[in-house]
C-alpha positions, 0 to 999 in steps of 0.5 A: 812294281813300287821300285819301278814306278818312278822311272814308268812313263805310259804313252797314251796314243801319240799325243799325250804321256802319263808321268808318275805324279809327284810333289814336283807337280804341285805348282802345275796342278794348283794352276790345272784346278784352278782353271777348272774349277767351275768344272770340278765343283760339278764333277768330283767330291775333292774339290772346294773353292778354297783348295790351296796349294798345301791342299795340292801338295798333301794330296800328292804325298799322300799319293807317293805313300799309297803308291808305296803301299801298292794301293794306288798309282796315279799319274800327270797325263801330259801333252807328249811334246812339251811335258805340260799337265793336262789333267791327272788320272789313276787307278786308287782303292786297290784291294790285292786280294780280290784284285780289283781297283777304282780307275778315275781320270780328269783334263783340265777345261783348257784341254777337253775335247781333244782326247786326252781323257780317253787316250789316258783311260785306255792305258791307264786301264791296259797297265791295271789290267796287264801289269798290276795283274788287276781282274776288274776295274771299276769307274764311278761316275756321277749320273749328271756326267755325261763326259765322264760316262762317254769316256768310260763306254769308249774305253769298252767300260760296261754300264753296270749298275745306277747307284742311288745317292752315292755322290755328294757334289756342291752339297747336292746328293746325286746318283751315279754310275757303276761302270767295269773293266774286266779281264778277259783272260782271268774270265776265260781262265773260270 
């Protein structure tokens, strides 16, 4: 799957795709976390005011060694008529043994409410779950993200379980949620 991964675009519903990210995007990310910064201080544990473009860039090389690796493939979900960057999101924390990884995704302010989210969840999840030969996916999400937990149910994610103190966000020690994505066919096979 590394070789391929390049050239692997996913349609995500009609309206949105999601391109292999890479540094190309550094310019379009910055400006993406930029405008959603009120938001992603709230949301995920990665971000801080001062998140630079050197910030960006090293994440995303970081992200081209994991993908080597096979231990993560994350992608620029983008609007599918004019390529722009709408948000980003992936499948990280891939353990090959037990085949199973972690699913996140986020949109950038300007675009919520439109379903990219969930539009890249859903195939974000079908290319885990079908072409990584992935059995279970998990989704954390903070207990206060209501969004978040919204799109992992639509996707048909399961509510597993409320982890106590298992986020860090503005320095605020906070719960979250523990949702799954199985494959059905592995269960059936038990």
């Amino acid at each position: 799957m590394t070789n391929d991964y390049r050239s692997l675009v996913l349609a995500a519903g009609e309206k949105y795709r999601l391109v292999p990210i890479d540094v190309s995007f550094t310019e379009a990310l910055i400006e993406a976390i930029h405008e959603s910064r009120d938001e992603l201080i709230r949301s995920v544990s990665w971000y801080y005011p001062e998140y630079s473009m050197e910030d960006a860039r090293r994440w995303l090389q970081a992200r081209e060694r994991e993908r080597f690796e096979g231990r993560a493939y994350d992608f620029a979900i983008t609007e599918a008529l004019s390529g722009e960057l709408v948000g980003g999101c992936g499948i990280n924390r891939i353990q090959a043994k037990n085949r199973q990884g972690n699913l996140y995704y986020w949109v950038r302010t300007s675009q919520t409410n439109q379903g990219a989210a969930t539009a890249a969840a859903a195939a974000l999840a079908s290319f885990g779950l079908t072409l990584l030969h992935l059995i279970r996916l998990e989704i954390v999400v903070a207990e206060t993200n209501f969004v978040a937990q919204s799109v992992a149910e639509r996707i048909g994610a399961s509510r597993e379980i409320r982890l106590p103190n298992r986020l860090v966000l503005e320095g605020q020690i906070l719960h979250a949620y523990l949702f799954s994505l199985l494959d059905q066919k592995a269960k059936e096979k038990r």
